[in-house]
LUMVEX-350558 format. One record per residue: residue in one letter; y, x, z of N, C-alpha, C, O in turn. Coordinates in pm, whole numbers, padded with zeros to 5 digits, always signed. Each point is the difference from the previous one (the first is absolute). Layout:
N
AYXZYXZYXZYXZ...
//
This chain:
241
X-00117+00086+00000+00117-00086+00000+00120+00088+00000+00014+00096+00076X+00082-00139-00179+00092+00077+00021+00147-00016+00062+00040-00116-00013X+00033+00183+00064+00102+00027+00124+00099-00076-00128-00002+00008-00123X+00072-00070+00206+00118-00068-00027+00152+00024+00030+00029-00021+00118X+00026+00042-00160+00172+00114-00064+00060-00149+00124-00005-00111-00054X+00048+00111+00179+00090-00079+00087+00125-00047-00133+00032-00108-00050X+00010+00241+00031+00109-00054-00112-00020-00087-00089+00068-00102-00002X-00143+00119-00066-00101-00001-00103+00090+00059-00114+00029-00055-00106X+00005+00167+00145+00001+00065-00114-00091+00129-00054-00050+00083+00076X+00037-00082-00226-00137+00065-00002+00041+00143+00039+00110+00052+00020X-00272+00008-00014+00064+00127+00078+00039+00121-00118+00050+00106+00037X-00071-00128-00146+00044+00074-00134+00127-00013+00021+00069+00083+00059X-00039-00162-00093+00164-00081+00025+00081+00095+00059+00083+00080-00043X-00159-00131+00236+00139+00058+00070-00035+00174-00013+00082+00091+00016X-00256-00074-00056+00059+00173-00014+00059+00044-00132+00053+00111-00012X-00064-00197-00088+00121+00031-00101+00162-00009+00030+00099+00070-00018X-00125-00170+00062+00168-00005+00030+00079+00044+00137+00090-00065+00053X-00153+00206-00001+00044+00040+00114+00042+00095-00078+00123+00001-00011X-00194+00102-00065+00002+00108-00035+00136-00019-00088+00084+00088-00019X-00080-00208-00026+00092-00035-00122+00141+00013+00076+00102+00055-00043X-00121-00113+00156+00160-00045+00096+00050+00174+00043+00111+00054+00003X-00247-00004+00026+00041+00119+00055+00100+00108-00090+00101+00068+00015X-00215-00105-00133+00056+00114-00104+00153-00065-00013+00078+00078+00054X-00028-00163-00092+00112-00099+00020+00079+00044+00057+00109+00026-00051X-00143+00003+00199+00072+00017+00121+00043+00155-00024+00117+00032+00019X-00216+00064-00060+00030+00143-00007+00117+00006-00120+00115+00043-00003X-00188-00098-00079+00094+00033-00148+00174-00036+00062+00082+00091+00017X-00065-00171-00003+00121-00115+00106+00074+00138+00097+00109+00057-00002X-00206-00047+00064+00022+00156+00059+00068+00112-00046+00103+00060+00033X-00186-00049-00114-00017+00126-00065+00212+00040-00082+00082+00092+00014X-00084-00212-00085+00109-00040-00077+00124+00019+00088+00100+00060-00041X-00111-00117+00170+00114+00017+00067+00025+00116+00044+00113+00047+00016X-00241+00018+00011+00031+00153+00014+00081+00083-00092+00101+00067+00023X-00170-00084-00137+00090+00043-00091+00090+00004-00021+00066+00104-00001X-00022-00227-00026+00171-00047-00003+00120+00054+00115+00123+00010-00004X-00231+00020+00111+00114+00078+00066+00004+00114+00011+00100+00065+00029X-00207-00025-00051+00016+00189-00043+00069+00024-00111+00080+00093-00005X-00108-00186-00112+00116-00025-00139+00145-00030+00076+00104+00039-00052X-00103-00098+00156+00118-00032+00041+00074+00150+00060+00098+00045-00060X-00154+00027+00182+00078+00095+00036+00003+00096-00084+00012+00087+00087X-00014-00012-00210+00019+00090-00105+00130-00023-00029+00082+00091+00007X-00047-00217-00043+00117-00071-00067+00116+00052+00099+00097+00070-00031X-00132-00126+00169+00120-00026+00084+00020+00168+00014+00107+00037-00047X-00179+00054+00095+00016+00115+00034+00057+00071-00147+00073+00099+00003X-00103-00143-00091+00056+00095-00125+00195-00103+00010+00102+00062+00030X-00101-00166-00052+00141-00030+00030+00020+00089+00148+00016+00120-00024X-00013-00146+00140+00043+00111+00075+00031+00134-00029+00093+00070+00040X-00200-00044-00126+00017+00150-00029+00142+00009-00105+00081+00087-00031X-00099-00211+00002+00131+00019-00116+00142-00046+00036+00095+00006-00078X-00089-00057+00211+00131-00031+00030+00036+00139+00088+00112+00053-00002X-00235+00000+00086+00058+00128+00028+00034+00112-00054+00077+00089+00035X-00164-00106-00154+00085+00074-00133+00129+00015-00032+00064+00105-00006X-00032-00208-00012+00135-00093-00030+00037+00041+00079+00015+00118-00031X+00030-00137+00174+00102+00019+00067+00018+00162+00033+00113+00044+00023X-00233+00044-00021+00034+00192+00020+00077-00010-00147+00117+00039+00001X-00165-00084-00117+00112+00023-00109+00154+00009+00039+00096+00078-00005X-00124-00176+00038+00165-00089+00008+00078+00087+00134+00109+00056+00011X-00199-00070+00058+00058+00163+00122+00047+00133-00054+00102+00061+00033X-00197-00027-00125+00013+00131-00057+00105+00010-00074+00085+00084+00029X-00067-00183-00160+00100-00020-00037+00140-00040+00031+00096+00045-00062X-00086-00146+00179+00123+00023+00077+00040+00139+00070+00120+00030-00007X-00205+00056+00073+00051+00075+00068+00029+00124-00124+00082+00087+00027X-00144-00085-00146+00025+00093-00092+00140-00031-00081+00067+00087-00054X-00027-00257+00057+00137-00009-00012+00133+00042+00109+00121+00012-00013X-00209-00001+00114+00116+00019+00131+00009+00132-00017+00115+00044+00009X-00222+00053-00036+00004+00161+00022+00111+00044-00191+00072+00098-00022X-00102-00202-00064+00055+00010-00129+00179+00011+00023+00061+00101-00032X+00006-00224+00094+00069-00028+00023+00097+00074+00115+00121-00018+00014X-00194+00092+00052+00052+00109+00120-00014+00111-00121+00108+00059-00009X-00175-00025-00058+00025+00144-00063+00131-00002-00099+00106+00061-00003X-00159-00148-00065+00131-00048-00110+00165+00006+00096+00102+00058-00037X-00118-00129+00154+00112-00015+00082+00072+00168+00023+00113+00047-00014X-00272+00019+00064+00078+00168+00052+00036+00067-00120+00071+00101-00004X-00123-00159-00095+00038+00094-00165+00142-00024-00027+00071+00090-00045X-00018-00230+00075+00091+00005-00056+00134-00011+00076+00111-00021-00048X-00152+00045+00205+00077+00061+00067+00009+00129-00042+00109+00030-00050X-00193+00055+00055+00021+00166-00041+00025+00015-00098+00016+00119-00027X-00002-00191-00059+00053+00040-00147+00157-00063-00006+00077+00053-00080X-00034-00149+00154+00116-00027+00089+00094+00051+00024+00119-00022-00022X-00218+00154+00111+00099+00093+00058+00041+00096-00083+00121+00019-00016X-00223+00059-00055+00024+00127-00101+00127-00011-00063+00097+00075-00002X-00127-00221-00066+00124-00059-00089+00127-00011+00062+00106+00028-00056X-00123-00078+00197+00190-00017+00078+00027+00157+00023+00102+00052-00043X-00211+00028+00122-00003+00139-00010+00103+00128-00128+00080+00092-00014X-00171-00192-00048+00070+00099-00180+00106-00039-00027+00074+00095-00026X+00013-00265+00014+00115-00008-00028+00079+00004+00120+00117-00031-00022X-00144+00059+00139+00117+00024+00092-00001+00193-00020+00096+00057+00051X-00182+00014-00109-00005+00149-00028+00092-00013-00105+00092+00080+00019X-00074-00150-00131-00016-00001-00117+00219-00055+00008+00101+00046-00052X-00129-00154+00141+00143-00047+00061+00053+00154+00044+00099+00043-00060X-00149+00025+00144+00057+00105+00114+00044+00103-00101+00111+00052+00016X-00194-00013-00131+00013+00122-00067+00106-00074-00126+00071+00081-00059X-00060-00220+00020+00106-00001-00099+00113+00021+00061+00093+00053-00060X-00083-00093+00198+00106-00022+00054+00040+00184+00035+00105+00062-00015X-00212-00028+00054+00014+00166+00031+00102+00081-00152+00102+00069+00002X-00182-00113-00106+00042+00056-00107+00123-00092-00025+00105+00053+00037X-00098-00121-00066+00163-00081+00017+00123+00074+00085+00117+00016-00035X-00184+00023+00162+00137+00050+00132-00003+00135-00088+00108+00048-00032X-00237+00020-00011+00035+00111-00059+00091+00067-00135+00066+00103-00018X-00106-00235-00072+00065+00042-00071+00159-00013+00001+00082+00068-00061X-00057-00198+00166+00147-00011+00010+00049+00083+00102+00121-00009+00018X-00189+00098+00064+00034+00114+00062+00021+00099-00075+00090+00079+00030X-00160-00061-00133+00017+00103-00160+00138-00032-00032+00099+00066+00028X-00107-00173-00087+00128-00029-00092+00153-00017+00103+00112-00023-00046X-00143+00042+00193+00103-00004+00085+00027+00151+00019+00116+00041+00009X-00241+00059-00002-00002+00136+00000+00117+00021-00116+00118+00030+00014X-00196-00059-00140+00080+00042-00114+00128-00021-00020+00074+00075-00064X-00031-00206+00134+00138-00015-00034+00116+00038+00125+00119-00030+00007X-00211+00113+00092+00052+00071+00056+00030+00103-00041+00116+00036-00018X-00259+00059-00012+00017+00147-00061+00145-00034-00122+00105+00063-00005X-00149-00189-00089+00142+00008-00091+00145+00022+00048+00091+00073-00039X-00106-00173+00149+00187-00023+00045+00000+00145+00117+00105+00041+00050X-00226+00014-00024+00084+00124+00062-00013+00129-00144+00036+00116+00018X-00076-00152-00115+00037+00103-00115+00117-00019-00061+00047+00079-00082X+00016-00203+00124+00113-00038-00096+00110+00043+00120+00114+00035-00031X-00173-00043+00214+00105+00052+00080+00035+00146-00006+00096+00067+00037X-00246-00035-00117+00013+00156+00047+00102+00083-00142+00083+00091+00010X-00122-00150-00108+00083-00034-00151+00182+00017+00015+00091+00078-00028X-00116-00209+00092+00162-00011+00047+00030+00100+00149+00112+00010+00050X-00190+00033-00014+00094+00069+00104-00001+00127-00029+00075+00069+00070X-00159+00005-00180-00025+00116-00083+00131+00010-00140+00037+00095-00069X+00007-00256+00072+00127+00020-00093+00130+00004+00077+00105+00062-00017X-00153-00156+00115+00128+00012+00089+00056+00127+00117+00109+00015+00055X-00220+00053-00050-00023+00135+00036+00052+00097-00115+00065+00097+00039X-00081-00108-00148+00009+00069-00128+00211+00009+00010+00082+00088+00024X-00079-00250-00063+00117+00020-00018+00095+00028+00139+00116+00036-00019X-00164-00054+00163+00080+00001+00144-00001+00171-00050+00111+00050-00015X-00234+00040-00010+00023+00129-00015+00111+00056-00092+00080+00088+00032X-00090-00170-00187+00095+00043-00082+00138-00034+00067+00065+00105+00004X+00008-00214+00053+00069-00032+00043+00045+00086+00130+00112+00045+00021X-00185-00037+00030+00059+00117+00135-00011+00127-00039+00039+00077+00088X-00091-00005-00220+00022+00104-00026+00187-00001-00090+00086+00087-00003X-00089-00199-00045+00120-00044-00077+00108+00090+00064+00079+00089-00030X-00129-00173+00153+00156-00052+00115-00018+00149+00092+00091+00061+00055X-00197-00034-00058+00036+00160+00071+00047+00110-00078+00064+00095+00046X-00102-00111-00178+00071+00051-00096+00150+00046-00004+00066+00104-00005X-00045-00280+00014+00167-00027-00012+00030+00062+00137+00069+00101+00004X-00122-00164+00122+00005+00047+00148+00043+00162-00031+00121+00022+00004X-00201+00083-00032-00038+00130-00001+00125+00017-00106+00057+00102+00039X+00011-00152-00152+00058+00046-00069+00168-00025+00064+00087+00086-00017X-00057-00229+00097+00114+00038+00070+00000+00083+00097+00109+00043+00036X-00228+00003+00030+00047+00143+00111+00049+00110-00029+00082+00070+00060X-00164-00050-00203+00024+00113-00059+00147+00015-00045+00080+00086+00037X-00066-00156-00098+00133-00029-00086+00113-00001+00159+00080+00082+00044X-00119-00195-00005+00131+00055+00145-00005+00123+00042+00108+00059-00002X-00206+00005+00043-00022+00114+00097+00069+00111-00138+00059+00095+00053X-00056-00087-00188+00098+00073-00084+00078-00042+00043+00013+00057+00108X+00079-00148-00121+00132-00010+00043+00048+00060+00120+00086+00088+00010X-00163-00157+00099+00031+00040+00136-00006+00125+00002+00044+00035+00110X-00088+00089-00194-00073+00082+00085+00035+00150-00045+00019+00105+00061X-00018-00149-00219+00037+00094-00140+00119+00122+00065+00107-00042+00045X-00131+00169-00045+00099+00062+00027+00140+00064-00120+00108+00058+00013X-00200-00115-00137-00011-00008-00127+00029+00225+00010+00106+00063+00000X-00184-00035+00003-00006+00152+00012-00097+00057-00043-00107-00017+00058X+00112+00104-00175-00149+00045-00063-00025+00108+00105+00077+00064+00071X-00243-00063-00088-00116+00101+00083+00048+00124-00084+00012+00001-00122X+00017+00117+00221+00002+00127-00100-00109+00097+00049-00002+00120-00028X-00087-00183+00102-00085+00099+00079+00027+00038+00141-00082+00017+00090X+00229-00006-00084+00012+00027+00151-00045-00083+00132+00007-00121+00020X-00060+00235+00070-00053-00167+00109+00095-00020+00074-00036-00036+00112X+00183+00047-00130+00080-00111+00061+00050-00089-00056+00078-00073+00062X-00107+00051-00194+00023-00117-00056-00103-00094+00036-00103+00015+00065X+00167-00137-00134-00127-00148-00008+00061-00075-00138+00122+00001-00008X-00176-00049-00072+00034-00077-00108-00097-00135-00034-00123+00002+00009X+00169-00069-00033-00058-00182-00083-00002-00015-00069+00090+00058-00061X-00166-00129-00011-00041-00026-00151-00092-00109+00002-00120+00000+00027X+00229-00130-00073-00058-00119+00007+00020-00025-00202+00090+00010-00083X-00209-00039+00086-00023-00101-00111+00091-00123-00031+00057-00053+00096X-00035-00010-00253+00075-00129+00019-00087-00098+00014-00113+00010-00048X+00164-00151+00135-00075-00060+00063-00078-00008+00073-00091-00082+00012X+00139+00222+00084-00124+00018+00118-00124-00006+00000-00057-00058+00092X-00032+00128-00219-00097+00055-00073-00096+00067+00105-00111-00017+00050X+00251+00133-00045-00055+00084+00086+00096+00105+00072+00121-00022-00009X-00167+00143+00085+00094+00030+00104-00025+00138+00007-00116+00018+00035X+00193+00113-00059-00074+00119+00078+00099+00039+00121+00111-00040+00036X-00186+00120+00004+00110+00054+00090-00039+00158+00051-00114+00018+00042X+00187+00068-00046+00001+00139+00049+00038+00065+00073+00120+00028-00006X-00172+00008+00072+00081+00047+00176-00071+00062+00023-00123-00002+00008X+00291+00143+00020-00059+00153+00038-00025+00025+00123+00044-00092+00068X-00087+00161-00013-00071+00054+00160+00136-00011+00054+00025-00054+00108X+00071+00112-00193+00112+00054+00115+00082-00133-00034+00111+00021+00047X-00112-00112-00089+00127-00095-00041+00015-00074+00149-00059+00034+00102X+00131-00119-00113+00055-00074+00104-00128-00118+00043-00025-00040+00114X-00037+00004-00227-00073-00129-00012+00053-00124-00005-00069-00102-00008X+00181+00105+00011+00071-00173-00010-00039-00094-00137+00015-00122-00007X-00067+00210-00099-00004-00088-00131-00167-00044+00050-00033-00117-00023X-00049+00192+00076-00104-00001+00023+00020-00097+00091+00001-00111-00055X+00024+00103+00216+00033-00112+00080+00019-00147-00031-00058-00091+00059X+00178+00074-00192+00033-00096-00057-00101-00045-00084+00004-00119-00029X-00110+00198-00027-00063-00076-00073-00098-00014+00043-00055-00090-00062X-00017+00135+00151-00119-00074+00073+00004-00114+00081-00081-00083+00041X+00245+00114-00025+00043-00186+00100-00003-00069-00126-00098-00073-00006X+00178+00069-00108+00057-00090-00087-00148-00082-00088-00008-00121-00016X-00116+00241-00041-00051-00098-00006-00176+00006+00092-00117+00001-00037X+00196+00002+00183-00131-00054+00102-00132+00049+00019-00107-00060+00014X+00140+00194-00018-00127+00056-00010-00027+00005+00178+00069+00034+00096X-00220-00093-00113-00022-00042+00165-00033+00191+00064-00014+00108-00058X+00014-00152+00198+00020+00110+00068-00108+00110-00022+00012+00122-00006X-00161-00230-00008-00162+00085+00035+00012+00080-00163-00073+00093-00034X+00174-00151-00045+00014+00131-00122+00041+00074+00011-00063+00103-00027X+00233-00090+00085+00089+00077+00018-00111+00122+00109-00009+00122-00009X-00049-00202+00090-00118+00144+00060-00082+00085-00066-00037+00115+00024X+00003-00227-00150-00042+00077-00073+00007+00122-00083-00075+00094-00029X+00224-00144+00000+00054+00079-00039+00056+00155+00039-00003+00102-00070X+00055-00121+00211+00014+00079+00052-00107+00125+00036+00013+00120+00019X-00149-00231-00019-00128+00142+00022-00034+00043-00111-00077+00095+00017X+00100-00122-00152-00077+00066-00135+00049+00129+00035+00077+00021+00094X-00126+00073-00177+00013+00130+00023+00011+00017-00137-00015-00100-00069X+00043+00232+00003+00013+00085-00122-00146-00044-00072+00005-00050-00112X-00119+00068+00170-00107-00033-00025-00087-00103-00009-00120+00016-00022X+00169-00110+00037-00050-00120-00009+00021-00107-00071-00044-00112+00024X+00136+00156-00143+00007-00019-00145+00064-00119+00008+00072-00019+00098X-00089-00078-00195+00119-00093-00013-00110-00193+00069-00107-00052-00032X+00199+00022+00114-00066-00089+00073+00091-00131-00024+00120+00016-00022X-00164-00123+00025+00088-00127-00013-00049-00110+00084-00102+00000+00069X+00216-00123-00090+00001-00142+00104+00061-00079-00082+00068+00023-00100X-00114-00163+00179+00043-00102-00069+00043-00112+00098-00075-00040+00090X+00200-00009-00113+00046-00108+00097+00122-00106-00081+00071+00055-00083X-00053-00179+00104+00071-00093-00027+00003+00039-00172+00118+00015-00031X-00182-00001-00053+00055-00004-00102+00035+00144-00094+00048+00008-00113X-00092+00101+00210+00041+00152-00041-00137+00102+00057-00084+00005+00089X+00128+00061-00203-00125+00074+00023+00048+00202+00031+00048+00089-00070X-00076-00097+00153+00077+00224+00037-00125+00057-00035-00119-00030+00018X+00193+00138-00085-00119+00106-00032+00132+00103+00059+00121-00021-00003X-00198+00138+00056+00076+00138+00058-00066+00110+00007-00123-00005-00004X+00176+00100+00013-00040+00159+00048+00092+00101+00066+00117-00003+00038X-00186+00066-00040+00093+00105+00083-00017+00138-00007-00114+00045-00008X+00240+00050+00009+00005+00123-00066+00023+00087+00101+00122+00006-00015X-00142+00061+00097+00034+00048+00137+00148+00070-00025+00106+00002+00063X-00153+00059-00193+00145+00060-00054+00167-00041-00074+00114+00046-00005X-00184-00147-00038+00120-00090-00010+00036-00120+00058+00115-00032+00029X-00249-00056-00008+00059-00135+00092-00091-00106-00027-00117+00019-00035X+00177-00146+00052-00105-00094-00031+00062-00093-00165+00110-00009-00054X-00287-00058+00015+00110-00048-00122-00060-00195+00028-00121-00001+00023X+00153-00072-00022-00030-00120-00035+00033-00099-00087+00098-00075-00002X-00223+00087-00096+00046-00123-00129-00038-00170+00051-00110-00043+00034X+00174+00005-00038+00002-00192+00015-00012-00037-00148+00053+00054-00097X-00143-00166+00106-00047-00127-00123-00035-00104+00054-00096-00036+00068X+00206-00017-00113-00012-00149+00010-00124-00101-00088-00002+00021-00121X-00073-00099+00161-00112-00094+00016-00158+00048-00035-00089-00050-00068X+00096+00146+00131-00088+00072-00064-00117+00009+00156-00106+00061-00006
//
């Protein structure tokens, strides 16, 4: 007799259709597994790519910040060179500017003292010609008076007690001759008349026979003299000489 299925379902049946549910159940399984291991690949590769993304975007900002600071110090220092060079460039036109108008102030100095030195080399020229003029004339009325005043009108015969004068016309010129033994008054008169200063008249007095013919010059006249132990003294006067 055979056993009876409570269910009554046959027993092919439910062992067919266990195996069937199972496999069912695994496959069911199986799938969802999948799908989420398919699932985290995805999410972790986007992660990987937004952290990508953002070290970019880091890198690149801070490579604009380090861009932007260099560029900044470049063109500060290139800034400076430049204010550097035209305030040099200012300093030295201006240098050469003071210089050259220090030149051309030089020069027109050196000119107006060549034109002072010009004119005071003419005016020197002619103050000389002019005061030689006038000492001339000066030197030619002493002479000429001191003949008048003085003239004993007496020719020299050699003897030394005579004295004699010999004036030129226009007080040219003047001699005069005086013996050892004469009186000296023509001589007296004419060393007063035309002014022969004293440190000559010493002079005069010390020449000796030997010491040949010596001269002076004062106001306009010029003495030349000598002296003869044996006859006396002689002194010629010239006027502007």
């Amino acid at each position: 007799m055979s056993s009876q299925n409570p269910n009554n379902v046959p027993s092919s049946a439910s062992g067919s259709v266990a195996p069937g549910i199972a496999s069912t159940d695994s496959t069911a399984t199986g799938n969802v597994a999948t799908g989420e291991t398919a699932i985290r690949p995805g999410r972790r590769t986007l992660l990987a790519v937004i952290i990508a993304a953002a070290v970019i975007i880091m890198l690149a900002v801070g490579m604009g910040f380090a861009f932007a600071a260099t560029r900044g110090a470049g063109h500060a220092a290139s800034a400076t060179p430049s204010g550097t060079t035209g305030a040099a460039a200012s300093t030295t036109s201006q240098s050469s500017d003071g210089s050259a108008a220090d030149n051309a102030a030089a020069t027109d100095d050196a000119a107006a003292a060549g034109s002072t030195a010009d004119s005071a080399s003419t005016s020197n020229d002619g103050t000389a010609s002019s005061s030689a003029a006038s000492a001339a004339v000066s030197g030619a009325k002493l002479l000429e008076h001191a003949d008048q005043a003085c003239n004993p009108h007496v020719n020299f015969t050699g003897s030394t007690a005579t004295e004699s004068l010999v004036g030129e016309s226009g007080g040219k010129t003047l001699t005069l001759m005086s013996g050892k033994d004469s009186d000296k008054r023509t001589y007296q008169c004419a060393v007063r008349e035309t002014r022969v200063p004293q440190s000559v008249l010493n002079r005069v007095k010390a020449t000796g026979m030997n010491d040949g013919l010596q001269s002076a010059s004062w106001d306009g006249v010029t003495m030349t003299w000598s002296v003869n132990d044996n006859v006396g003294v002689q002194l010629m006067f010239a006027a502007g000489r």
